[in-house]
C-alpha positions in Angstrom: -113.0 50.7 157.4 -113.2 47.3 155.8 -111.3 44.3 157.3 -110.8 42.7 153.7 -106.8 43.4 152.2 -105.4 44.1 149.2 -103.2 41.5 148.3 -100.3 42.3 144.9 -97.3 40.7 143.8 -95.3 43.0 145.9 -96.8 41.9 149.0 -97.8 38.0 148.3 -95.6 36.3 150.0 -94.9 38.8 153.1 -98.6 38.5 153.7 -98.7 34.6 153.2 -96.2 33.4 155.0 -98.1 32.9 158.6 -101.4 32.1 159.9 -104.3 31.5 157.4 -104.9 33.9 154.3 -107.8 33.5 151.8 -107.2 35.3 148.8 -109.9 36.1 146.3 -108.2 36.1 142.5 -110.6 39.0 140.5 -111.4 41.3 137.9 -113.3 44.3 138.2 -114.8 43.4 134.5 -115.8 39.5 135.9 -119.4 39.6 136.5 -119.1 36.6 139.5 -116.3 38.1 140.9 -119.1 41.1 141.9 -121.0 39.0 143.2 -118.4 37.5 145.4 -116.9 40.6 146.7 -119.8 41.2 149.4 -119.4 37.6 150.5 -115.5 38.0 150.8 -116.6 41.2 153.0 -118.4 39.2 155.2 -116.0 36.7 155.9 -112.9 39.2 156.6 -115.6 40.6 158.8 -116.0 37.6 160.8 -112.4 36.3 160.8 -111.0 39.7 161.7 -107.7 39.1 164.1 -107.9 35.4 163.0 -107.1 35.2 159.3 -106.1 37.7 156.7 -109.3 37.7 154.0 -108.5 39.8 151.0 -108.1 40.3 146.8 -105.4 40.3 144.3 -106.9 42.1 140.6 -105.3 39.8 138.1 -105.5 42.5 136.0 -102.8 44.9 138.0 -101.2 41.5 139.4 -100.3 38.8 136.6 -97.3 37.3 138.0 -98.8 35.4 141.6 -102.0 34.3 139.6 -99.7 32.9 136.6 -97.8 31.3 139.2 -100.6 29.5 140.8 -102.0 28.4 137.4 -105.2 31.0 137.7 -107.0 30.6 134.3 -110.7 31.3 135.3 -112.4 33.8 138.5 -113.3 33.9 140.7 -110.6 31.8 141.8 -110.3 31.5 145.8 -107.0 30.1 147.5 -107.2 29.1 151.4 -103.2 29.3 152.7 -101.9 27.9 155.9 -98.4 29.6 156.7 -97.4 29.9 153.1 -98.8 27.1 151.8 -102.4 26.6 149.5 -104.3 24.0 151.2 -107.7 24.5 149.5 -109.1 26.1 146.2 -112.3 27.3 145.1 -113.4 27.9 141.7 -116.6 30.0 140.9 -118.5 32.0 143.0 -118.6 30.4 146.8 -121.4 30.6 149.4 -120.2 32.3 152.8 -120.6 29.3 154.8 -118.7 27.4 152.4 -115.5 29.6 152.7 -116.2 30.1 156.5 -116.5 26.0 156.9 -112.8 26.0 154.9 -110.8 28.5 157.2 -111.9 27.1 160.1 -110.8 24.1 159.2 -107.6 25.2 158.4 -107.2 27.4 161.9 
């Protein structure tokens, strides 16, 4: 079973609103976002019980990404009890999303 979540518009803000969440902003047609999901898999791996790691398809979900002004993905949001506190753009090294939630823990 894989730690990552699924993260829509329905459950955005239920799922935000305590603790950390990173959410990975994708397309399964976005050649980087591939690339990123084994990395995203690694992380909810290793933050399991600590922080919710997970997706949103922008495709199936338009009305969180509009929201938070996504225009290009991979687009990665840290939150800390509802609240974005860091964003990536582009594909993101492990380490460099691992360094960013535990900072924000």
């Amino acid at each position: 079973m894989s730690a990552e979540l699924t993260f829509t518009d329905g459950n955005f803000e239920s799922e935000i609103s305590k603790g950390v969440t990173l959410i990975d902003f994708w397309a399964t047609w976005c050649g980087p976002c591939r690339m990123q999901g084994p990395i995203i898999e690694k992380v909810a791996a290793k933050y399991t019980g600590k922080a919710k790691i997970g997706k949103m398809d922008v495709d199936s979900n338009r009305n969180t990404p509009g929201r938070f002004g996504i225009s290009g993905i991979p687009t990665l949001i840290l939150f800390k009890d509802g609240r974005e506190v860091k964003r990536f753009v582009g594909l993101q090294q492990e380490a460099a999303l691992a360094a960013a939630i535990d900072a924000a823990l």
